[in-house]
DOKOLMI-453465 format. One record per residue: residue number from 1; chain; x, y, z of N, C-alpha, C in turn. Coordinates in steps of 0.2 Angstrom, whole numbers, plus 5000, padded with zeros to 4 digits. Each point is the difference from the previous one (the first is absolute). Layout:
N
tifi,marvex,n_px,n_py,n_pz,ca_px,ca_py,ca_pz,c_px,c_py,c_pz
NUM,A,X,Y,Z,X,Y,Z,X,Y,Z $
...
// end
This chain:
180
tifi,marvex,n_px,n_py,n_pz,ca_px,ca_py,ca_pz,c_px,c_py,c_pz
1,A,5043,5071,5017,4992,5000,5000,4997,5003,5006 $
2,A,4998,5005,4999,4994,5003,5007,4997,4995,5005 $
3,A,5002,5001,5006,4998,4995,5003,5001,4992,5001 $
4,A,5005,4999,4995,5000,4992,4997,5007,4997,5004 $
5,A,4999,4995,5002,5007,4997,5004,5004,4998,4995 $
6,A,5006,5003,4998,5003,4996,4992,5004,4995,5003 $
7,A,4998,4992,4997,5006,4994,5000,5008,5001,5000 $
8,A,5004,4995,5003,5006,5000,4998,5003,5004,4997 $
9,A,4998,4997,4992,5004,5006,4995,4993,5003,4999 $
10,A,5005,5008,5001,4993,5005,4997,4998,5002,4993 $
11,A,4993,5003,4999,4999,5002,4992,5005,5004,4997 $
12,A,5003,4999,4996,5004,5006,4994,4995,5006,5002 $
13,A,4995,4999,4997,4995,5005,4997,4992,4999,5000 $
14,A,4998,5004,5003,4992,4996,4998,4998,5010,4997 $
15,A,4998,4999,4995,4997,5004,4998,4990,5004,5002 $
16,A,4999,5003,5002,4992,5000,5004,4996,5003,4992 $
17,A,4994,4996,4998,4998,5001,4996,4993,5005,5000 $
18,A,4997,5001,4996,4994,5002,5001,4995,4994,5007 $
19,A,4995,5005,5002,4997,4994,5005,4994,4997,4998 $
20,A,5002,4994,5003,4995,4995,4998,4993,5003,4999 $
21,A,4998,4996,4995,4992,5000,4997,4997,4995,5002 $
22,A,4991,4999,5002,4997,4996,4998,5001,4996,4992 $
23,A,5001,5004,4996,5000,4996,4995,5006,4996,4998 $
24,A,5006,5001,5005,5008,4994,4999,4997,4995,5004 $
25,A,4996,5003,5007,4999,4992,5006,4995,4995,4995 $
26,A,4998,5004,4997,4994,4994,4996,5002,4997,4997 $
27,A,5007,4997,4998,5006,4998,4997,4999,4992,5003 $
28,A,4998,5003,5009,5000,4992,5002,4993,4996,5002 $
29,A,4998,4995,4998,4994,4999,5001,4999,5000,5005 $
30,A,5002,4998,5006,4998,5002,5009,4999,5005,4999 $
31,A,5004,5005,4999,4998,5006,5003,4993,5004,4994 $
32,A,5002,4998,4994,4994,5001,4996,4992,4999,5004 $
33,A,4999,4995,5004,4994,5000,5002,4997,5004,5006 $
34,A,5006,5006,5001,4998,5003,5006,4996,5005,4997 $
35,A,4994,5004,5005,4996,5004,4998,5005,5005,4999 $
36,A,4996,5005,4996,5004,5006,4998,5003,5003,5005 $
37,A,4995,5003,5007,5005,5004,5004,5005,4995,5003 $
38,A,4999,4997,5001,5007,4995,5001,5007,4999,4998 $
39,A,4998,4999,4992,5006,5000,4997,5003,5006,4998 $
40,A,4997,5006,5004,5000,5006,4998,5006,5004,5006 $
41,A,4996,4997,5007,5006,5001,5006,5003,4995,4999 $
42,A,5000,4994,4996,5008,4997,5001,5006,5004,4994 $
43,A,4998,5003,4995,5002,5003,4995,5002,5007,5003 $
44,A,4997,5003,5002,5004,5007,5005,5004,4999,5005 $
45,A,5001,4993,5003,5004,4998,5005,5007,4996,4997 $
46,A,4999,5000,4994,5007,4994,4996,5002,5006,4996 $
47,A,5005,4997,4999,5007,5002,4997,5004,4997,4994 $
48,A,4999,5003,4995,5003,4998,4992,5006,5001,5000 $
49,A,5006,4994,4999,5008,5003,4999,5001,4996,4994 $
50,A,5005,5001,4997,5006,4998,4994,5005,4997,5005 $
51,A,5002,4994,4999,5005,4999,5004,5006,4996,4994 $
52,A,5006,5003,5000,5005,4994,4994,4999,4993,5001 $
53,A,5004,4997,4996,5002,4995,5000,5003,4996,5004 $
54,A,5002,4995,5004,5005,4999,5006,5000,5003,5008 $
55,A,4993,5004,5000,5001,5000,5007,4993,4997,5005 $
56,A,5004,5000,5005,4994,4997,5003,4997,5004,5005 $
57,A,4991,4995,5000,4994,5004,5000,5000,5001,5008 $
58,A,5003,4995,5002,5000,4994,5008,5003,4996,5001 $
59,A,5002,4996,5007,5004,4994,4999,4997,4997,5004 $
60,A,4999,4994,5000,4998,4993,5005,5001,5003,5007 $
61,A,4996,5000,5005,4998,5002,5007,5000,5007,4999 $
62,A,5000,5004,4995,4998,5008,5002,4994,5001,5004 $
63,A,4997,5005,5002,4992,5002,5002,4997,4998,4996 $
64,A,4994,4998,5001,4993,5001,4993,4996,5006,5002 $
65,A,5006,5006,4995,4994,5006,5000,4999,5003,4996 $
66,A,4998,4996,4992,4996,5002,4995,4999,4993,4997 $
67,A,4997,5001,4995,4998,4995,4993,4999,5005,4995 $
68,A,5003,4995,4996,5003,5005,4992,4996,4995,4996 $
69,A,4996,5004,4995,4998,4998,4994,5005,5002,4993 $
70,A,5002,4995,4995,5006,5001,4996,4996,5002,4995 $
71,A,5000,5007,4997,4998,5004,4993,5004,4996,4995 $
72,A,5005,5002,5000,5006,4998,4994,5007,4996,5002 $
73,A,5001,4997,4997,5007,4998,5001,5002,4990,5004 $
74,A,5004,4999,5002,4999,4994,5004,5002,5000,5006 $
75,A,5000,4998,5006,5001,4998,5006,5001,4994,5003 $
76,A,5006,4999,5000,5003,4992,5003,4999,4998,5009 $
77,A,4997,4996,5001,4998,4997,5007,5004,4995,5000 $
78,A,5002,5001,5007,5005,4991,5000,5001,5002,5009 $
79,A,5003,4995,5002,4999,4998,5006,5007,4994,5002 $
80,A,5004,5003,5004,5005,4998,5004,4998,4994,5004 $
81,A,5004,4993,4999,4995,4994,5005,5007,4999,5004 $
82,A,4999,4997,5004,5003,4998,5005,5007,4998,4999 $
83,A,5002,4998,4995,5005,5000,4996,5005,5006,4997 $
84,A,4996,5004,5001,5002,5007,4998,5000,5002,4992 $
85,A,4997,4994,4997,5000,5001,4991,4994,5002,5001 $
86,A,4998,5004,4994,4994,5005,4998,4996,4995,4997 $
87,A,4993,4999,4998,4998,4997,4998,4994,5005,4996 $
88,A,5000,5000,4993,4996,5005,4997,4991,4997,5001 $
89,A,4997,5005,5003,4992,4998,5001,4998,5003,4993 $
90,A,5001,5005,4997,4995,5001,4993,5003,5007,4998 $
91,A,5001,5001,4993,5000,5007,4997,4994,5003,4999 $
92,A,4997,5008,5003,4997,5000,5001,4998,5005,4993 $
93,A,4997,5001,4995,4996,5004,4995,4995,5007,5003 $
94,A,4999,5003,4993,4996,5006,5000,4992,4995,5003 $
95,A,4997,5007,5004,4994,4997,5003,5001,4996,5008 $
96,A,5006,4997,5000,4999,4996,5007,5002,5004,5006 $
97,A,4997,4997,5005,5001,5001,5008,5006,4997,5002 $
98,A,5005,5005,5004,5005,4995,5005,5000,5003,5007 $
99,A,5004,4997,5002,4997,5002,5008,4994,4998,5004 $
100,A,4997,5000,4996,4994,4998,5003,4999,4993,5004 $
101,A,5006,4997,5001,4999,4995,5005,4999,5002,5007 $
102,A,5003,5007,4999,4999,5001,5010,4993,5000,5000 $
103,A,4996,5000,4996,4992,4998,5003,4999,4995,5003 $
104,A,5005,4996,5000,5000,4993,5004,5000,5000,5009 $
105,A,5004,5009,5001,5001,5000,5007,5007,4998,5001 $
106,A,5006,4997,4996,5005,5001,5002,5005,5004,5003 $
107,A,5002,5001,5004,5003,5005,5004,5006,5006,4993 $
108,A,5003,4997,4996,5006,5001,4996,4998,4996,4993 $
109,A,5001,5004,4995,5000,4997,4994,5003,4996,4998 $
110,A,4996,4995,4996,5002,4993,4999,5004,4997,4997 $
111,A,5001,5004,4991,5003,5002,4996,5006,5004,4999 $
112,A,5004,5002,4997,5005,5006,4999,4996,5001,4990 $
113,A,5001,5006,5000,4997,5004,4993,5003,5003,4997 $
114,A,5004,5000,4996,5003,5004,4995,4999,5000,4992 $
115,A,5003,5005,4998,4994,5004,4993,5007,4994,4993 $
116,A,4996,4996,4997,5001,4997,4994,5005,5006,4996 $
117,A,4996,5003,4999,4999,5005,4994,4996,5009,5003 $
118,A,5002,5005,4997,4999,5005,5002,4991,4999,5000 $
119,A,4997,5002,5009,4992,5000,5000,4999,5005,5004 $
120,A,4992,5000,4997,4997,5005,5003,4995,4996,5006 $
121,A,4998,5004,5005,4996,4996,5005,4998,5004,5002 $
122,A,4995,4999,5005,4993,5003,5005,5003,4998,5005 $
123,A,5001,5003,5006,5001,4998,5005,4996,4999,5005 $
124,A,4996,4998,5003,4993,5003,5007,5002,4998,5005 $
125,A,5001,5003,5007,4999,5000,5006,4997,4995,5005 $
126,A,5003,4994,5000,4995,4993,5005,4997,5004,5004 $
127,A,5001,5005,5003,4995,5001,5004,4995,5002,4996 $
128,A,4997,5004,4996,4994,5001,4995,5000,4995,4997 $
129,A,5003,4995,4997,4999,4994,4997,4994,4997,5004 $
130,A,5001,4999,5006,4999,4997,5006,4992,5002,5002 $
131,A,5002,5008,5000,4993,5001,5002,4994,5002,4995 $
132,A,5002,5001,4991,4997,4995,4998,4996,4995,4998 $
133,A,5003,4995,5001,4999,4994,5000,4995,4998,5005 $
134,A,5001,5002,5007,4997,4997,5004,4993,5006,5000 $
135,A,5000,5004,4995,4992,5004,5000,4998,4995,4995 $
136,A,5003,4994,4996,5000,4998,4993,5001,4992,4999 $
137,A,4996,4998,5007,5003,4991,4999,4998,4995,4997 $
138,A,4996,5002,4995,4997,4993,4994,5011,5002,4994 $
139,A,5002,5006,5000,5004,5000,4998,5006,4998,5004 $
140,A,5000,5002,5006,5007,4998,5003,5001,4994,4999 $
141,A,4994,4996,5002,4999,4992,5000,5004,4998,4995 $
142,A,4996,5002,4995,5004,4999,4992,5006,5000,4999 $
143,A,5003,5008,5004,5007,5001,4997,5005,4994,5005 $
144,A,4998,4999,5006,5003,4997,5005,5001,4991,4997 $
145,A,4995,4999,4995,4999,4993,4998,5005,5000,4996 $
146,A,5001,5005,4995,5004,5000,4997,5008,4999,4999 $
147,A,5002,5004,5005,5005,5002,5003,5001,4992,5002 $
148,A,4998,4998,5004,5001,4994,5002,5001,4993,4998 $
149,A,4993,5000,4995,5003,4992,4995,5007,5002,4995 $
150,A,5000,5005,4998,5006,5003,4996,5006,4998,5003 $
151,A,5001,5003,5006,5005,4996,5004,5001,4994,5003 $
152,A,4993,4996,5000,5003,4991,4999,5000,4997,4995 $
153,A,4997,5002,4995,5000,4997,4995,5008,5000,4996 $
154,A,5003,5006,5001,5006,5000,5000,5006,4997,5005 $
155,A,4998,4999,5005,5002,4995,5006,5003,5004,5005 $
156,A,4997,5006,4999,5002,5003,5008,4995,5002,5005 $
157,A,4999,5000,5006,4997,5000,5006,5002,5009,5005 $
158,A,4995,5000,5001,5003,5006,5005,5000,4998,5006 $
159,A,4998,4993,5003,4999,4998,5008,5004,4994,4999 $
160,A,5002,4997,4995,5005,4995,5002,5008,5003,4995 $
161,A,5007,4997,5003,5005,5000,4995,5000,5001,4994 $
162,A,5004,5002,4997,5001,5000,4991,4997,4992,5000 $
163,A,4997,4998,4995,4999,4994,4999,5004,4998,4993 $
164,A,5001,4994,4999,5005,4996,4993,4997,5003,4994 $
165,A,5001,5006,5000,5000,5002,4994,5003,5000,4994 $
166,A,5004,4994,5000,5002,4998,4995,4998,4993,4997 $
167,A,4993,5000,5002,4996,4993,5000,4996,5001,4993 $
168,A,5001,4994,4995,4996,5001,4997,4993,5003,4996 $
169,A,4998,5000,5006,4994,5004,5002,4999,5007,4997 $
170,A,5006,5005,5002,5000,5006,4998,5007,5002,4998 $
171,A,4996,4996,4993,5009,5001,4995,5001,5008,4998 $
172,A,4995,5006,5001,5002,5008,4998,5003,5000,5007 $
173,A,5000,4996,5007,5004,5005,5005,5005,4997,5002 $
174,A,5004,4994,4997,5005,4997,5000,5007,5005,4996 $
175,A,5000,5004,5000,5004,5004,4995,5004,5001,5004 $
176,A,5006,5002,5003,5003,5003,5003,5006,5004,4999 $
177,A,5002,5006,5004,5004,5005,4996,5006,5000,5006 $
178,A,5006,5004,4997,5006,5000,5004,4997,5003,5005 $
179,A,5001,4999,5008,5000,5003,5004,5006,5005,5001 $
180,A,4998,5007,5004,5003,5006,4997,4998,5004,5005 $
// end
């Protein structure tokens, strides 16, 4: 990937697709509510791949230097806890944002992400995401709220430890996979 720092294990294959549209971003309803020239420079500055099945997007502590919107296919999050077992935060669907927690300001990504099923995705630039936003903050608000009860309400924290995720509370995030 151009300029991308690839994780551990690297992609197989990412395929580069046609480039992004205003009309894919509008796919997300954050970014839907940007004015047109907006969504217009963030759509000449992103990038459409294909990427297979099993490989991954990122891994826990990489950079955050995009956010991906998912066109097609599925995208698995999960997160390593101090234990060293994975704990799955969410499968992610067509339409959703990943990545997008480094709007929190995290140094390294939160998550590790790899692709369920063969997907297609948009990929943008934090740094444009970023600048963006900050010409755009009745939305960044938004997306940053977002982003954030998402991740408590599934029981994870970006400013404290992995929390008991296996509580009750957030029986979708108690799932956990062989660590690998």
């Amino acid at each position: 990937m151009s300029g991308t720092k690839t994780s551990t294990r690297t992609l197989n294959r990412v395929e580069r697709l046609a480039g992004a549209s205003p009309s894919l971003l509008r796919g997300d309803a954050r970014l839907a509510r940007l004015p047109d020239a907006e969504l217009e420079r963030v759509a000449r500055g992103s990038e459409c791949q294909l990427i297979p099945a099993g490989n991954v997007v990122f891994t826990q502590d990489d950079g955050n230097d995009a956010v991906y919107l998912l066109l097609d296919g599925a995208i698995r999050l999960e997160r390593r806890g101090p234990n060293g077992q994975m704990y799955k935060h969410r499968i992610a669907g067509p339409n959703a944002s990943f990545g997008d927690d480094a709007l929190l300001g995290a140094p390294g990504r939160y998550f590790s992400a790899s692709t369920e099923s063969a997907s297609i995705v948009i990929r943008t630039p934090m740094l444009l995401i970023r600048e963006v936003l900050a010409a755009n903050p009745e939305i960044a608000q938004a997306w940053i709220h977002a982003v954030s009860t998402d991740l408590e309400r599934r029981g994870h924290s970006m400013t404290r430890p992995l929390l008991d995720i296996t509580s009750p509370a957030f029986p979708d995030a108690a799932e956990t996979v062989p660590a690998g």
